[in-house]
ZAMARGU-4260 file (C-alpha; in steps of 0.2 Angstrom, whole numbers, plus 5000, padded with zeros to 4 digits):
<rodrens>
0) 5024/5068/4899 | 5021/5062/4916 | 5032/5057/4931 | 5028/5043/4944 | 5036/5045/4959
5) 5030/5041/4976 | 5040/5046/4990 | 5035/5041/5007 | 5041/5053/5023 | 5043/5047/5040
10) 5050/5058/5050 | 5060/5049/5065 | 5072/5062/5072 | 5092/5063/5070 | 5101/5047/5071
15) 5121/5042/5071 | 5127/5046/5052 | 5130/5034/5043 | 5129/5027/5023 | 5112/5022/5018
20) 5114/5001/5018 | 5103/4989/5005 | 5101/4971/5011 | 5098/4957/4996 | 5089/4943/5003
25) 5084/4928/4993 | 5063/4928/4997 | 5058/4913/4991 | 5055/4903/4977 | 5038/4907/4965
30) 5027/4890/4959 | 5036/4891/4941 | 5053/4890/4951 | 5059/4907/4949 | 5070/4916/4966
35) 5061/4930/4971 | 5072/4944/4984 | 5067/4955/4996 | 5076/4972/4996 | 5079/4980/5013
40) 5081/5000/5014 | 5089/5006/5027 | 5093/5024/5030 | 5106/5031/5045 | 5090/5037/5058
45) 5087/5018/5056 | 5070/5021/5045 | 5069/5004/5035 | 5057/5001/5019 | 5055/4983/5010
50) 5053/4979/4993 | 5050/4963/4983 | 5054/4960/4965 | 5039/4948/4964 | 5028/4960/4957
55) 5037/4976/4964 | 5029/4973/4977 | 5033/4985/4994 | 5030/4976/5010 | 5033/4988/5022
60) 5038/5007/5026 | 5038/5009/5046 | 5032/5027/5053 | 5029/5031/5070 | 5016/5036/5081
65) 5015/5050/5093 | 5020/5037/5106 | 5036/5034/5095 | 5032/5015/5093 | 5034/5011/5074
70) 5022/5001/5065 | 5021/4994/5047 | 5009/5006/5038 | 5007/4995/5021 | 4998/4979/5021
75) 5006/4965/5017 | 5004/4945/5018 | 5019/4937/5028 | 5030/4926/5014 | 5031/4923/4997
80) 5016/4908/4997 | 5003/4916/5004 | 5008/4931/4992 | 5007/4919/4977 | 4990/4911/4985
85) 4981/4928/4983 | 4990/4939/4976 | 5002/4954/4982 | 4993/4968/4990 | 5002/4982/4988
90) 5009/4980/4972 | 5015/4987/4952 | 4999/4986/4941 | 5001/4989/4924 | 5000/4990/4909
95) 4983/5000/4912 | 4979/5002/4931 | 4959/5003/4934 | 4947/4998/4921 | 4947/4999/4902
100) 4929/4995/4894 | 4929/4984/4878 | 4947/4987/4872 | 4955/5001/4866 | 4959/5010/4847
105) 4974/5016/4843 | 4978/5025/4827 | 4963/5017/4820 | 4964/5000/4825 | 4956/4991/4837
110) 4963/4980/4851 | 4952/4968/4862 | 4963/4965/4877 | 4961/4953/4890 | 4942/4956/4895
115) 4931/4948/4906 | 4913/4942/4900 | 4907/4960/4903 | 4922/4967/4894 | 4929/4975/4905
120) 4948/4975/4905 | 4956/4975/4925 | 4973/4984/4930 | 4980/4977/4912 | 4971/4958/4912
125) 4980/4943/4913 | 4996/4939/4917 | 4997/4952/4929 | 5012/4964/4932 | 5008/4960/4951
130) 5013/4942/4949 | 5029/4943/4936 | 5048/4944/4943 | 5054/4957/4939 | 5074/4959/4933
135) 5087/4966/4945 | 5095/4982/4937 | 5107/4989/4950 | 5105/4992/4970 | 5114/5007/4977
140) 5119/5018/4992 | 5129/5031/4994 | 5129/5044/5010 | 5113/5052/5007 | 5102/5036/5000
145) 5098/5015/4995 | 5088/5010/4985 | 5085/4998/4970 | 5080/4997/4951 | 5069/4984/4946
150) 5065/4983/4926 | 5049/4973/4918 | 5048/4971/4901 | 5032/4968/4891 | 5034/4964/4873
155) 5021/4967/4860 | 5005/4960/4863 | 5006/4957/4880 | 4989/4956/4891 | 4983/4962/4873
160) 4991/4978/4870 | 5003/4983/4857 | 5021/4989/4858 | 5035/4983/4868 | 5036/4993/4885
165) 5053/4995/4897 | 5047/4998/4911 | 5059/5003/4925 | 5053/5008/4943 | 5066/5012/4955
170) 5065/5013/4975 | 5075/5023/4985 | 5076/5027/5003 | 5084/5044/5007 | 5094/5051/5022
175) 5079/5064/5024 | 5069/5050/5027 | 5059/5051/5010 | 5054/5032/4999 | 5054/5037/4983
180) 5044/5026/4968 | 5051/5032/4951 | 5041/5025/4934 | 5052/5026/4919 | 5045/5019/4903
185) 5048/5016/4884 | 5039/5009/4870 | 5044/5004/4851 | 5024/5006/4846 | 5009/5018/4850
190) 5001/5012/4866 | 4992/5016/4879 | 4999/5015/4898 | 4992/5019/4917 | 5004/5014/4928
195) 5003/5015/4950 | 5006/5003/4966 | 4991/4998/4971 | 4996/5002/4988 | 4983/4998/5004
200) 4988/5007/5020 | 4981/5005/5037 | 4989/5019/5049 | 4986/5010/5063 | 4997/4997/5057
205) 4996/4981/5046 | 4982/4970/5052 | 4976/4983/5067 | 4958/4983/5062 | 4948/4993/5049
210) 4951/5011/5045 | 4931/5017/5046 | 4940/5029/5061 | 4953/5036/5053 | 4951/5054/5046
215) 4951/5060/5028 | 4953/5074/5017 | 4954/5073/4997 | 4959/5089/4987 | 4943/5085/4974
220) 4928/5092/4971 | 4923/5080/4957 | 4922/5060/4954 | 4920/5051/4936 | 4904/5039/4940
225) 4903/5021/4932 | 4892/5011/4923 | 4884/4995/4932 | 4901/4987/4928 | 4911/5001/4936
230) 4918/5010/4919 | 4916/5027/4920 | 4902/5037/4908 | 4914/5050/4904 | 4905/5060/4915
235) 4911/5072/4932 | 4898/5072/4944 | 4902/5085/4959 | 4904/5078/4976 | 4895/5091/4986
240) 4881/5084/4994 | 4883/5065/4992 | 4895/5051/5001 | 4912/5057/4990 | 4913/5073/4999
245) 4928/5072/5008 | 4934/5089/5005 | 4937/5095/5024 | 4942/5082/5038 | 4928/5064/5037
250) 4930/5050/5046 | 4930/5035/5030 | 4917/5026/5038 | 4906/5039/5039 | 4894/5035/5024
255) 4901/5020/5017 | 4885/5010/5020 | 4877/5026/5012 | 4862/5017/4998 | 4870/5032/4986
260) 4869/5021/4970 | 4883/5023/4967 | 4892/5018/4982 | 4879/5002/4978 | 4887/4999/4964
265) 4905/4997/4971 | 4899/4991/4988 | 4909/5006/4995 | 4923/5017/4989 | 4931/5011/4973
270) 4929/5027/4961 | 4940/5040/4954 | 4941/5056/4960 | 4946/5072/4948 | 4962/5080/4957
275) 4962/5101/4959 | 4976/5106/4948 | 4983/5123/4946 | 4990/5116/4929 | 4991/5098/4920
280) 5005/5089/4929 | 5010/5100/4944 | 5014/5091/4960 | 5000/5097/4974 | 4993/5089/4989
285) 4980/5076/4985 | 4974/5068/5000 | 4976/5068/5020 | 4972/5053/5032 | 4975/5054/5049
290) 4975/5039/5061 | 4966/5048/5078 | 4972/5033/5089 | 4992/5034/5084 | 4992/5050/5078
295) 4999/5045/5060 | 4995/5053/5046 | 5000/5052/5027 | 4999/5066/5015 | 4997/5061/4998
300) 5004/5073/4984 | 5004/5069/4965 | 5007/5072/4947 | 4993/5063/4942 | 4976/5070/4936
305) 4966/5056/4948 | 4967/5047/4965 | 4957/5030/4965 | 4949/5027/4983 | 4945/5009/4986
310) 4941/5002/5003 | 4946/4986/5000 | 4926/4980/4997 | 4934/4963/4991 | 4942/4959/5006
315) 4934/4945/5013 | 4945/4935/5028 | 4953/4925/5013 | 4972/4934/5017 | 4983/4932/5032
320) 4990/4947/5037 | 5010/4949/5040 | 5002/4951/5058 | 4994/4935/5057 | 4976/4945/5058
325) 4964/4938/5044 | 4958/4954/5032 | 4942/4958/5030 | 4931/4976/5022 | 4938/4992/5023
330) 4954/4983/5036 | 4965/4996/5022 | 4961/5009/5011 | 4970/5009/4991 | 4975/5025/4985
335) 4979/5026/4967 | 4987/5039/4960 | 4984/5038/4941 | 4975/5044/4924 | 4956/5040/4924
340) 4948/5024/4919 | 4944/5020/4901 | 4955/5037/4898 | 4959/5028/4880 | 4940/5026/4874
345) 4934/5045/4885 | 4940/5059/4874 | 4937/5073/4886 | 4950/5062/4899 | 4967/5065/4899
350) 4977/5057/4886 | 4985/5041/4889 | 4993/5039/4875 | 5014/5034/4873 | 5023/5035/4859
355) 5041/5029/4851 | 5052/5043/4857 | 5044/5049/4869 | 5047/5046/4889 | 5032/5041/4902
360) 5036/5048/4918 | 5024/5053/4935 | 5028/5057/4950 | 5018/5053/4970 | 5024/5059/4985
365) 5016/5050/5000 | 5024/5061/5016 | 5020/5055/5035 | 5020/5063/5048 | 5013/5064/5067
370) 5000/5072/5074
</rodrens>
């Protein structure tokens, strides 16, 4: 089984010890009158991270740059309306993140799901996990950590899929300066699940400017190319020679107006890439991005078999930064650790499947440093 975790490192030097501290703060009320809160980690260096429980959303983790100044890594709108105008950025998608073509069998029968008119089912389909409340299970701290549970429940059928999934995805903030995302999950039926945090960072900080500049590296040597409606052919395609190759140090605008077709197809980066494992499951660097101004850099490691690079083609000025900058192309760049697209209808992907008794778990560790 897998393991989601994702634990973001920001290293910030010694500080006076003391307990970890969580802060519960009523956010704001949602359109359908629910309270959403807003979770506030702290650690004893002083190292804070935010989380919602609109959508699981995480609002911010601060890292520093080589100057010591923090800044606000995540991208984020700035309150609970503009979230709910557009939709949370950085947020849980479920119950299948990425795309699914035409439904999906399982144990011979067939389930539409929630499709648009290509058929083509999007992080789950409507209602989204992003845009549900999610039920408080327990905060905690002791000497070492804080953190939060948050549980979602989908019952049978929902967004078209069957079985009743638990779903419980806990944030912690620990005295080694470490945010961990843990994804636990149950189901009373055969299903399928792909779950991540469809997380846009910006190393520079939240609404600095585009991330063309900054410098990347992916552990992959191959991608799974997409149909005209971006499912993948069940194909791997190398990436030597073309604009995926990110395998030593690339600035990520270096060919993103490349006429390879299919960077056409996406209008830029949105396509899976095939991880380097040393074995199914094993937790190994993934990918490296490195802010040249600030010196910031994230390095992504992960259970997962795939990393999902999007460069945010969609944003168009229509959201309002939590710095009050409007967002536009490439302004953050999504990496999604998860199982491939359309994995339940591409037998040679990894298996998606979840069954009564058994345990989803995954882990992803997202480590920043300074350079």
């Amino acid at each position: 089984m897998r393991v989601q975790t994702v634990l973001m490192a920001v290293f910030l030097g010694a500080g006076a010890a003391q307990a970890g501290t969580v802060d519960t703060a009523v956010y704001g009320t949602t359109k359908d009158g629910a309270t959403a809160h807003i979770f506030t980690l702290t650690n004893s260096h002083g190292m804070r991270a935010r989380v919602l429980d609109y959508g699981g959303t995480v609002c911010a983790v601060e890292a520093p740059g080589r100057d010591g100044k923090l800044a606000n890594v995540i991208l984020c709108q700035k309150d609970l309306a503009a979230i709910e105008a557009t939709g949370p950025m950085s947020a849980l998608t479920g119950r299948y993140a990425n795309r699914i073509g035409h439904g999906v069998t399982i144990e011979g029968k067939h389930y539409d799901l929630a499709q648009n008119p290509n058929g083509v089912t999007l992080h789950g389909g409507p209602p989204r996990y992003s845009r549900r409340v999610l039920q408080t299970v327990r905060t905690f701290n002791t000497a070492s950590d804080a953190g939060v549970t948050l549980r979602l429940i989908s019952p049978d059928g929902d967004q078209g899929f069957p079985g009743a999934v638990t779903l419980d995805v806990t944030y912690t903030l620990t005295d080694n300066n470490d945010f961990k995302m843990e994804y636990k999950a149950t189901t009373d039926k055969p299903t399928v699940v792909n779950f991540t945090n469809h997380t846009y960072y910006n190393l520079a900080g939240n609404g600095s400017g585009n991330v063309e500049n900054q410098v990347m590296t992916i552990m992959a040597d191959q991608v799974t190319p997409t149909d005209a409606y971006q499912v993948p052919t069940g194909e791997f395609t190398a990436v030597a020679g073309t604009p995926f190759d990110f395998r030593a140090p690339t600035p990520i605008g270096k060919n993103l107006r490349s006429n390879d077709p299919q960077m056409l197809i996406g209008r830029g980066y949105d396509h899976n890439y095939v991880l380097r494992k040393s074995k199914p499951g094993a937790l190994e660097l993934a990918a490296r991005i490195t802010d040249p101004a600030s010196g910031r850099t994230l390095e992504l490691l992960t259970t997962e078999p795939g990393v999902q690079v999007y460069s945010s083609n969609n944003l168009n000025g229509g959201i309002v930064s939590a710095a009050g900058t409007t967002l536009r192309a490439t302004d953050g760049l999504a990496l999604e650790t998860q199982h491939f697209p359309d994995s339940p209808n591409k037998p040679n992907f990894p298996s998606t499947l979840l069954k009564p008794g058994e345990t989803f778990t995954s882990a992803t560790v997202m480590h920043f440093t300074v350079r």
